[in-house]
MIDOSE-1310 file (N, C-alpha, C; in nm, 2 decimals, decimal comma, always signed):
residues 149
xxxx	+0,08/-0,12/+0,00/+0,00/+0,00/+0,00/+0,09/+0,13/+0,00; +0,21/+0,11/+0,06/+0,27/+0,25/+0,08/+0,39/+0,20/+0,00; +0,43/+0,10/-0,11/+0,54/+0,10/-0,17/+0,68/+0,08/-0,11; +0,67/+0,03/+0,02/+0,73/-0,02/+0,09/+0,88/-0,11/+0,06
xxxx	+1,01/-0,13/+0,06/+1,07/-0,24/+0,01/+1,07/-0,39/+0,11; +1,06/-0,36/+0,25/+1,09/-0,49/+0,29/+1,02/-0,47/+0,44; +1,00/-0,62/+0,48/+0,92/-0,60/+0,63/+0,97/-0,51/+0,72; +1,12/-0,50/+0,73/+1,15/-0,39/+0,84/+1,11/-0,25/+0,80
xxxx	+1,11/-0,22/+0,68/+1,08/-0,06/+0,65/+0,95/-0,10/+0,68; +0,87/-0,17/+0,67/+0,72/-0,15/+0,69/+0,70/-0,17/+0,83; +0,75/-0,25/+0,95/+0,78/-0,14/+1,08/+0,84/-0,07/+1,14; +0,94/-0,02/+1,07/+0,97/+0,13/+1,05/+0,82/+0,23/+1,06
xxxx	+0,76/+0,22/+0,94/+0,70/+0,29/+0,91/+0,57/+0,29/+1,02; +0,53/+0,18/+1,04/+0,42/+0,13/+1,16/+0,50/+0,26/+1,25; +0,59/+0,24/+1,31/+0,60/+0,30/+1,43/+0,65/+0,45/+1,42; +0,66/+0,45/+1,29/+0,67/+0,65/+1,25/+0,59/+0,70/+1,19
xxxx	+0,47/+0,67/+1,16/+0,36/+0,69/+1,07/+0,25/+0,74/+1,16; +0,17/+0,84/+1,14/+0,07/+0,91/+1,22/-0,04/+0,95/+1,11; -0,15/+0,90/+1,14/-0,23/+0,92/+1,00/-0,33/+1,06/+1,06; -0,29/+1,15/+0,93/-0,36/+1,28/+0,98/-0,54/+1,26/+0,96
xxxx	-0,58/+1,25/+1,05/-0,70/+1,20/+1,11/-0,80/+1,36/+1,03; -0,74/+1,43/+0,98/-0,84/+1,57/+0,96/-0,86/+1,52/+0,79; -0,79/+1,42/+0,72/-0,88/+1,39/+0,59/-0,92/+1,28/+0,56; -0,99/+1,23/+0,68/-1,11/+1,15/+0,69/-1,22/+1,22/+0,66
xxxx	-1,29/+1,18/+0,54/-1,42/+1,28/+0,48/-1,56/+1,18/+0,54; -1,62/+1,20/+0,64/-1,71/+1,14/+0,68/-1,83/+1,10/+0,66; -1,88/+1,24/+0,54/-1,97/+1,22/+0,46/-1,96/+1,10/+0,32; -1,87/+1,08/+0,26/-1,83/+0,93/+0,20/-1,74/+0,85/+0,27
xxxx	-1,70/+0,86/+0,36/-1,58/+0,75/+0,42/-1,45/+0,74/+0,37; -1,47/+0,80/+0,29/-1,31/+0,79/+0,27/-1,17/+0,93/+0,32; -1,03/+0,77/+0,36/-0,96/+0,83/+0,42/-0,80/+0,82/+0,39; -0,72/+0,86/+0,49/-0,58/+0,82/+0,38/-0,53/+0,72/+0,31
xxxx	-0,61/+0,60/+0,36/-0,60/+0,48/+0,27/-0,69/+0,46/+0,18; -0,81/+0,48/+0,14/-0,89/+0,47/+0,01/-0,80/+0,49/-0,09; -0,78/+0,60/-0,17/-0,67/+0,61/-0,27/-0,63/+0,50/-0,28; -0,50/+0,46/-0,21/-0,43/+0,36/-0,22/-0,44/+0,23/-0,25
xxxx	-0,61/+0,21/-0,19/-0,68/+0,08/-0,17/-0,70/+0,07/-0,34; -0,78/+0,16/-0,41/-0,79/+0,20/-0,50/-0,74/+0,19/-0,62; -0,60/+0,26/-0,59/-0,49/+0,27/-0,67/-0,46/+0,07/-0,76; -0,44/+0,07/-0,63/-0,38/-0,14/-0,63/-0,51/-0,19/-0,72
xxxx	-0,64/-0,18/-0,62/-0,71/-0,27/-0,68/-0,73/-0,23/-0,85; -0,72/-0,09/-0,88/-0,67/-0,05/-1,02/-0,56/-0,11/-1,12; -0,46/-0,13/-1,05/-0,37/-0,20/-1,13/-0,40/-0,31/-1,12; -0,44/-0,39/-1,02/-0,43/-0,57/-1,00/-0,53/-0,56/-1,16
xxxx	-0,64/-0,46/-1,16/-0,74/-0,51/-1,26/-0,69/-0,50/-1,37; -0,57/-0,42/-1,41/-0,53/-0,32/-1,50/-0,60/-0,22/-1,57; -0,66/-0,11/-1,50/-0,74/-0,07/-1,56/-0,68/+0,07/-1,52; -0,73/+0,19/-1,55/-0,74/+0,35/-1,52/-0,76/+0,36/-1,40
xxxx	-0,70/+0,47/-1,35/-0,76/+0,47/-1,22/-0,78/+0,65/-1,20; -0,85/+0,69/-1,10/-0,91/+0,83/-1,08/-0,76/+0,89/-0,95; -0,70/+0,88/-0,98/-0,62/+0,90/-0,86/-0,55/+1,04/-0,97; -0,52/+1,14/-0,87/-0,44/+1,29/-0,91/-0,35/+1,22/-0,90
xxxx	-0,28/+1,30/-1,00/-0,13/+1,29/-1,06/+0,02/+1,43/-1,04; -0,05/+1,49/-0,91/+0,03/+1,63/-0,85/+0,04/+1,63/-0,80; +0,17/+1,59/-0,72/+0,18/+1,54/-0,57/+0,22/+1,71/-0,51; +0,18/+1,71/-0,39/+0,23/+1,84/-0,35/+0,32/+1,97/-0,37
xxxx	+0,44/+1,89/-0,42/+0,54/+2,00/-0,44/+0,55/+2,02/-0,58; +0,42/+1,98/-0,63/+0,44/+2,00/-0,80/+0,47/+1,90/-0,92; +0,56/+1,82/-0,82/+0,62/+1,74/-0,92/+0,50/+1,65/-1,01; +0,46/+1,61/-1,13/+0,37/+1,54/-1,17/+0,41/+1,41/-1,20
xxxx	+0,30/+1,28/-1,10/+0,36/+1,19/-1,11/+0,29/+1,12/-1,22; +0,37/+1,00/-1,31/+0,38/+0,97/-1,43/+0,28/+0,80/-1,38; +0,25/+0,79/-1,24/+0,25/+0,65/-1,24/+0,12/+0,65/-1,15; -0,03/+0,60/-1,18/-0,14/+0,62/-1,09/-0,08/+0,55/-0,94
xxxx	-0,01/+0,44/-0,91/-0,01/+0,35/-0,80/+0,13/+0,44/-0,72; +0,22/+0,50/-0,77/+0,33/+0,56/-0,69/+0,20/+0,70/-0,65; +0,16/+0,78/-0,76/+0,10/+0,89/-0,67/-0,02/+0,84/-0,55; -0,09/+0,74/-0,60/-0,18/+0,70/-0,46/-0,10/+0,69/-0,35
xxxx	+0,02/+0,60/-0,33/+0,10/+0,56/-0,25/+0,13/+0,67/-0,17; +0,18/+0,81/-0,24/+0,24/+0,95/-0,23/+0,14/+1,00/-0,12; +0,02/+0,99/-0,19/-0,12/+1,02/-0,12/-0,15/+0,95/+0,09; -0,12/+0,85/+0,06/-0,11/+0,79/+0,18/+0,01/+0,80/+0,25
xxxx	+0,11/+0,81/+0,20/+0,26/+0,83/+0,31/+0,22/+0,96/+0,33; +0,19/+1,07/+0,26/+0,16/+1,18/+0,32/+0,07/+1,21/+0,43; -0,03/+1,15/+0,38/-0,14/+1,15/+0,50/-0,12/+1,07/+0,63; +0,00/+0,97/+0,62/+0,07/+0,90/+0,71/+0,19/+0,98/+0,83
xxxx	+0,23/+1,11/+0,76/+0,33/+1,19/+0,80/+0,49/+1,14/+0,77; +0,52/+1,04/+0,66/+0,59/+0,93/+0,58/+0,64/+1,00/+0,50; +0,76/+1,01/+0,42/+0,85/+1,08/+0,37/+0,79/+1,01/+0,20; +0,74/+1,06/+0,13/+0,71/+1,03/-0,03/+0,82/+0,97/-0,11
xxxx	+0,80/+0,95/-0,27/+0,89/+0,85/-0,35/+0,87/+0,94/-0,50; +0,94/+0,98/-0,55/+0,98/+1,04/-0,69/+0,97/+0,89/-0,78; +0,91/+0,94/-0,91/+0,90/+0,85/-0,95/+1,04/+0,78/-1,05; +1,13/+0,81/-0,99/+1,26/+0,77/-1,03/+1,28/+0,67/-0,87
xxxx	+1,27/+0,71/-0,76/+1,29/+0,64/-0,60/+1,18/+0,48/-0,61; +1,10/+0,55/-0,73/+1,02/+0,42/-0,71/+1,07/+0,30/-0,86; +1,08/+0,36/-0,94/+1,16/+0,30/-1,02/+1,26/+0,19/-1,04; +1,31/+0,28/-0,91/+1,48/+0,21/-0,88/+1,45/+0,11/-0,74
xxxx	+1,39/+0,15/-0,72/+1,36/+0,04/-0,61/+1,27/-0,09/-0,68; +1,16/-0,10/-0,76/+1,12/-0,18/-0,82/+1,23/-0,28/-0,91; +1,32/-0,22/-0,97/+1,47/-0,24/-1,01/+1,54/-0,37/-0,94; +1,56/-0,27/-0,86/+1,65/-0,34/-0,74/+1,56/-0,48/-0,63
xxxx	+1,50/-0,46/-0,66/+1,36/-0,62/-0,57/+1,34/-0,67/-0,70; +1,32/-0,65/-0,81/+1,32/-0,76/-0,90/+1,47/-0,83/-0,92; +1,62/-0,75/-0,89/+1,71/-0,82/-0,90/+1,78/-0,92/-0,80; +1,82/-1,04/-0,87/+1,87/-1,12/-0,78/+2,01/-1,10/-0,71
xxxx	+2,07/-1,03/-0,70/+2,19/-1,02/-0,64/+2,22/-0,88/-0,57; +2,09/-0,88/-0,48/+2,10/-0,68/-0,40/+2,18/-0,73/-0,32; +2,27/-0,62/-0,24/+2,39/-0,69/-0,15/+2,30/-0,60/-0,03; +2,27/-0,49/-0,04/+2,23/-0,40/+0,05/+2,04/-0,40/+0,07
xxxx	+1,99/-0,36/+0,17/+1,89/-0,36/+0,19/+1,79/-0,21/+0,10; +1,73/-0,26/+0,01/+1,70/-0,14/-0,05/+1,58/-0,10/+0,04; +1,59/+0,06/+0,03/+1,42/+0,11/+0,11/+1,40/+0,22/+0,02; +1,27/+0,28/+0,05/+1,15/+0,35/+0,00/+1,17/+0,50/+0,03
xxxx	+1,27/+0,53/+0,12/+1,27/+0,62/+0,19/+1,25/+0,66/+0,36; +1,20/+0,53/+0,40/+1,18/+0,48/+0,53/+1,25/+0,47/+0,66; +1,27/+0,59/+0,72/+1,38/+0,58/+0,82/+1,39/+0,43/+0,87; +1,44/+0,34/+0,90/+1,43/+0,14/+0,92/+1,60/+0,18/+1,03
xxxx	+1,65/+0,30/+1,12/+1,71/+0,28/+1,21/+1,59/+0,29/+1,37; +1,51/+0,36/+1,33/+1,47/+0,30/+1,46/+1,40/+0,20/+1,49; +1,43/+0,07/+1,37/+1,43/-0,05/+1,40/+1,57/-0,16/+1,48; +1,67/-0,07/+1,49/+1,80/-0,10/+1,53/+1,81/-0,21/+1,66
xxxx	+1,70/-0,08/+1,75/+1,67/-0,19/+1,91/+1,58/-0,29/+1,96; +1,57/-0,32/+1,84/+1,41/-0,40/+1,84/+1,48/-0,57/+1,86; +1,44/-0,58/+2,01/+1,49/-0,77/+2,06/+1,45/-0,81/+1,96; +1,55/-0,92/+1,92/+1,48/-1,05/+1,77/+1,48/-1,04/+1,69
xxxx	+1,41/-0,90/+1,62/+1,36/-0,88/+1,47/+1,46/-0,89/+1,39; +1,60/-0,88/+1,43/+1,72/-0,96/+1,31/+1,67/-1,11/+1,29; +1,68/-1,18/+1,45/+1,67/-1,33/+1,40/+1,53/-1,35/+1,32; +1,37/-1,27/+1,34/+1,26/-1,33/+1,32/+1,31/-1,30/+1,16
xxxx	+1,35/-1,15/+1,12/+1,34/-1,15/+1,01/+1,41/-1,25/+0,89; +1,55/-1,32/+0,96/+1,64/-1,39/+0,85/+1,57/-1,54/+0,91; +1,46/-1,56/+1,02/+1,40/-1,71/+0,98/+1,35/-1,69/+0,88; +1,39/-1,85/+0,80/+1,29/-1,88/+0,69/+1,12/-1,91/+0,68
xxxx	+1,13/-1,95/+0,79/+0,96/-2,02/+0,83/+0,86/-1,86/+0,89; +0,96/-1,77/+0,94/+0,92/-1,64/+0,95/+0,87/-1,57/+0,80; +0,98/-1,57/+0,73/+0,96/-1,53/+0,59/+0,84/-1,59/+0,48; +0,87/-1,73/+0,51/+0,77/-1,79/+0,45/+0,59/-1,76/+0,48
xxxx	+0,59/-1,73/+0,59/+0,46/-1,71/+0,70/+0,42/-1,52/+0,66; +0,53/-1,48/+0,62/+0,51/-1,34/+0,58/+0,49/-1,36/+0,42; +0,54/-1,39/+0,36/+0,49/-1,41/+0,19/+0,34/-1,47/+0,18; +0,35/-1,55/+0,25/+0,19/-1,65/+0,25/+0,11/-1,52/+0,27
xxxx	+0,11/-1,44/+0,42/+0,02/-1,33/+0,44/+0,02/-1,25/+0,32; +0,11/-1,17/+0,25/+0,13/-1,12/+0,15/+0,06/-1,13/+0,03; +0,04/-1,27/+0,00/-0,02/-1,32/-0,13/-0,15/-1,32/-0,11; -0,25/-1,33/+0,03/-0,34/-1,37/+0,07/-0,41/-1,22/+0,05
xxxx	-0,32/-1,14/+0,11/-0,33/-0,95/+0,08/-0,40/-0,98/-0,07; -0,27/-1,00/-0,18/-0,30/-0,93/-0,28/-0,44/-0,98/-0,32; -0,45/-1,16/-0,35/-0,59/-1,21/-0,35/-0,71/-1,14/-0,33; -0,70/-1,10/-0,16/-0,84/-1,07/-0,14/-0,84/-0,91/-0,22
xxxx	-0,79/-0,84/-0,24/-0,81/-0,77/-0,39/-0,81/-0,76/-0,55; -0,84/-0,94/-0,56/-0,81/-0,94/-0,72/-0,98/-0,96/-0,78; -1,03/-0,91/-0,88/-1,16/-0,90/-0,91/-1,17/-1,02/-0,92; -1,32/-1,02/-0,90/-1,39/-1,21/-0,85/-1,47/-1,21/-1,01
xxxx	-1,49/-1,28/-1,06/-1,55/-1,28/-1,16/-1,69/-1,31/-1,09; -1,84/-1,23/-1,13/-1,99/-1,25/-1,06/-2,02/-1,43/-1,09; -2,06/-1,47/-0,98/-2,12/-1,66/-1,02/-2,25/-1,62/-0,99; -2,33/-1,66/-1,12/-2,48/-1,66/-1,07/-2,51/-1,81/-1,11
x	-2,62/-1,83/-1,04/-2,71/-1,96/-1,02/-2,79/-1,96/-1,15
């Protein structure tokens, strides 16, 4: 949802993330995560998606699923991704031989003190149990085709 590269940036982000609660629109429900929800289930479909393409400081993003993303790390209080940061990071997780831990822009040191989470994260049965959850994610967002009787 946030473009994330790896479990520790993503509690990284859990634990530096503050979702600004003032653009929750109450009259439709939607909040810093719609967009994003959005965004995905847009691509999973491959289809268009309604998501702005001007991320705040102007820059115009080229990619519906990086500017949703943009949209929620902001509203998260999360440091955003140029569409070159996101690029290169897609890059770099598709390739087999990263030596370094690539991130998103995710501060992942004040994960430094955290008891265990070296060992949980380099278990395999840990990892495996995290992929499984993962796939299970993208699933329950892939269009169902309607079954009628």
């Amino acid at each position: 949802m946030l473009g994330l590269a790896s479990t520790r940036e993503a509690i990284a982000a859990i634990m530096q993330g503050k979702e600004d609660t003032s653009r929750y629109d109450r009259a439709t429900g939607r909040g810093v995560w719609t967009g994003a929800y959005e965004a995905l289930e847009s691509a999973l479909n491959d289809s268009a998606t309604g998501v702005s393409m001007l991320a705040a400081d102007g820059e115009v993003l080229n990619d519906p699923l990086t500017a949703a993303r943009n949209k929620a790390r902001e509203g998260m209080s999360l440091p955003t991704m140029s569409n070159e940061t996101d690029a290169n990071l897609i890059a770099t997780l598709a390739a087999d031989d990263v030596d370094s831990e690539p991130s998103s822009g995710i501060d992942i040191s004040v994960t430094k003190d955290i008891e265990g989470l070296d060992a949980f994260l380099s278990d395999e049965s840990s990892q495996t149990a995290l992929d499984e959850c993962e796939e299970r994610f993208y699933e329950s967002l892939m269009p169902r085709q309607n079954q009628q009787n």
